[in-house]
C-alpha positions as CSV (number, residue, x, y, z in Angstrom):
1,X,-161.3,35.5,67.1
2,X,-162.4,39.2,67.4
3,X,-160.6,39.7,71.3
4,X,-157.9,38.1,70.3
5,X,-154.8,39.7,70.6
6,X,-153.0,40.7,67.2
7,X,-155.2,38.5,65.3
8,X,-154.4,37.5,62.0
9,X,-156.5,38.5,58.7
10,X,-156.4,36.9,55.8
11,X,-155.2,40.0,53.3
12,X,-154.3,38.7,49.8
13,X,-153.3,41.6,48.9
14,X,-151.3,42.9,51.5
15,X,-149.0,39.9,51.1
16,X,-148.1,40.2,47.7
17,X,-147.2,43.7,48.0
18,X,-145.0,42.9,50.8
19,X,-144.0,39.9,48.8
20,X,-143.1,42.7,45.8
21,X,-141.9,45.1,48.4
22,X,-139.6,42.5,49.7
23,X,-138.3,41.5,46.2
24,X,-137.2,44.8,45.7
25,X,-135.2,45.1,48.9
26,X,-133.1,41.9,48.2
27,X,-132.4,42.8,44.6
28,X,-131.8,47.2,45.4
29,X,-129.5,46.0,48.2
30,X,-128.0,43.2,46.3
31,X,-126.8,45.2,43.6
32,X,-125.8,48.1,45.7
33,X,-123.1,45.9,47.5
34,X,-122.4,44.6,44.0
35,X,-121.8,48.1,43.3
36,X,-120.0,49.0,46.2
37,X,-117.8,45.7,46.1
38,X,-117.1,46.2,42.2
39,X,-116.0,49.5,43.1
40,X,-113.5,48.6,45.4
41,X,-111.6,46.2,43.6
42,X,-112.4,48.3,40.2
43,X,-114.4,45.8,38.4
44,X,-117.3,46.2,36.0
45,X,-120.6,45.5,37.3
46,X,-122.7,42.5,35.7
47,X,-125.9,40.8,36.2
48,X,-124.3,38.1,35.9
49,X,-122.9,38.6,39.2
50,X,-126.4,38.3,40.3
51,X,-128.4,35.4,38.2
52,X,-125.5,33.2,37.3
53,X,-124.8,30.6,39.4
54,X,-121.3,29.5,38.0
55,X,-119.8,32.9,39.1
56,X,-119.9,32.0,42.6
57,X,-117.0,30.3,44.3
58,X,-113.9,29.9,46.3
59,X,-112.0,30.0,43.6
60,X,-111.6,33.2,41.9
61,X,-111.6,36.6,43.8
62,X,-114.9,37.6,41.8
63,X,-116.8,34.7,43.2
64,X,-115.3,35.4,46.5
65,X,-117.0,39.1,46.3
66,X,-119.9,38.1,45.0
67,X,-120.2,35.8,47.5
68,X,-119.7,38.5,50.1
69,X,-122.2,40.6,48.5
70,X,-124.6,38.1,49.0
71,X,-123.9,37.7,52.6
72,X,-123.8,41.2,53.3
73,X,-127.1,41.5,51.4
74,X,-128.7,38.5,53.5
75,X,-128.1,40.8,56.6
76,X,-129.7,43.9,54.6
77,X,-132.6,42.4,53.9
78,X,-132.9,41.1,57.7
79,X,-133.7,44.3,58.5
80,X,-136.2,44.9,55.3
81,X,-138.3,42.1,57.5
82,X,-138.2,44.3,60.2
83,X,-139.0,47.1,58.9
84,X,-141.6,45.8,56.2
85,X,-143.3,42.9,57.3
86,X,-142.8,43.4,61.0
87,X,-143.7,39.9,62.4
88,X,-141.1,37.1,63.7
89,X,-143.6,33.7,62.6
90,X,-143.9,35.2,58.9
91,X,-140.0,36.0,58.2
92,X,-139.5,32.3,57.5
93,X,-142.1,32.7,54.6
94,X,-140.8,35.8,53.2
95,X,-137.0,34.8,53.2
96,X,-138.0,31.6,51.7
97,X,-140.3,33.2,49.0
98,X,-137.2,35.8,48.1
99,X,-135.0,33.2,47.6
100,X,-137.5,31.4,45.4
101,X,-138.2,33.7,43.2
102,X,-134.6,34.5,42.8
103,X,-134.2,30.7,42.0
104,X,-137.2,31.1,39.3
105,X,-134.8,34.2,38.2
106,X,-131.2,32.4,37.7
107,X,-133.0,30.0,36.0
108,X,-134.6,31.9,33.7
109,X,-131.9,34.1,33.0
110,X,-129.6,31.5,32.5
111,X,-131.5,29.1,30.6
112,X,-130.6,26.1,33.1
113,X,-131.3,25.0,35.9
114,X,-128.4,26.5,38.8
115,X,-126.4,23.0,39.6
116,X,-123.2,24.8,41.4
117,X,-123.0,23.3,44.8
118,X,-121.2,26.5,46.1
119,X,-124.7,28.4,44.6
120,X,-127.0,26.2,46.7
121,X,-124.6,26.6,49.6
122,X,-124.5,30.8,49.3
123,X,-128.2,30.3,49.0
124,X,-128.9,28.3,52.2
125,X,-126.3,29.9,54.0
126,X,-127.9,33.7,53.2
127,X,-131.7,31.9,54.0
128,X,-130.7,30.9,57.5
129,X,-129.3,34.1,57.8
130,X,-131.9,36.3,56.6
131,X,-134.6,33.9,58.1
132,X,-132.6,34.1,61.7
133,X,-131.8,37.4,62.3
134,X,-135.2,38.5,60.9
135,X,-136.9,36.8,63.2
136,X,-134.8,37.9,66.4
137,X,-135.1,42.0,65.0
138,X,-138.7,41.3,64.6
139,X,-139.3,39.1,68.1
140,X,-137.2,42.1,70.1
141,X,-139.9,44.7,69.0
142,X,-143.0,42.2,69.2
143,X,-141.6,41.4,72.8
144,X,-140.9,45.3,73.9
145,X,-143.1,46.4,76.6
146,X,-146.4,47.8,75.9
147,X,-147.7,50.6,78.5
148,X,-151.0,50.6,79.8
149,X,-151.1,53.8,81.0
150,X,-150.0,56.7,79.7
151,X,-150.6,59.4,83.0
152,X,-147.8,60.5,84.4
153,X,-146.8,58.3,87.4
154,X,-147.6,60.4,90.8
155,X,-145.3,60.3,93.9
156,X,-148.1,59.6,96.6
């Protein structure tokens, strides 16, 4: 396994800080396009906008920006798996360990378990997206060319 290329350690610890890491990005970004959203429209910001699953829907206009917020989020933390964890096989294990925990966290905050079908759809919908997009950032970069030598080509 040593001459392999880009072969893979087992580091405990570097996974659950990027598992931590990764956490933060999806709730920092998620409430900054709460935030943002809130502000447009010139509502207050809640967490429940965040950990309750009944505020999502078609419905009401609330739902429908929170919804968005969690789209737009979905695509923000596309680029956190980029940036943070930086290879295409593992962003289907992050996004789905995000998205867990955040699962663990409606639940908890809400004191049942989420049953809203428009919840579970925002959820799969902003997995596949996350999951999806992550990967093609992080296969572009894993794919760019590597040079092999750094002289400067001669014109012989």
């Amino acid at each position: 396994m040593a001459g392999q290329f880009r072969s893979y350690v087992w580091d405990p610890l570097l996974i659950l800080s990027q598992i931590v890491l990764m956490q933060t990005v999806y709730y920092g970004s998620l409430g900054l396009w709460l935030a943002l959203v809130d502000g447009l429209v010139r509502s207050s910001p809640s967490l429940d906008q965040m950990f309750d699953a009944e505020i999502l829907g078609f419905s009401t206009p609330p739902g429908r920006l929170s919804m968005m917020s969690f789209i737009l989020n979905a695509l923000t933390c596309a680029l956190g798996l980029l940036y943070f964890i930086r290879r295409g096989k593992q962003c289907l294990d992050f996004t789905v360990t995000v998205h867990f925990f955040h699962l663990l966290g409606c639940w908890f905050y809400s004191s049942r378990f989420p049953s809203a079908l428009t919840w579970w759809l925002v959820q799969a919908v902003c997995i596949a997206l996350m999951a999806v997009i992550g990967e093609y950032l992080c296969m572009r970069t894993e794919l760019k060319e590597i040079p092999l030598n750094s002289a400067p080509k001669s014109s012989v």
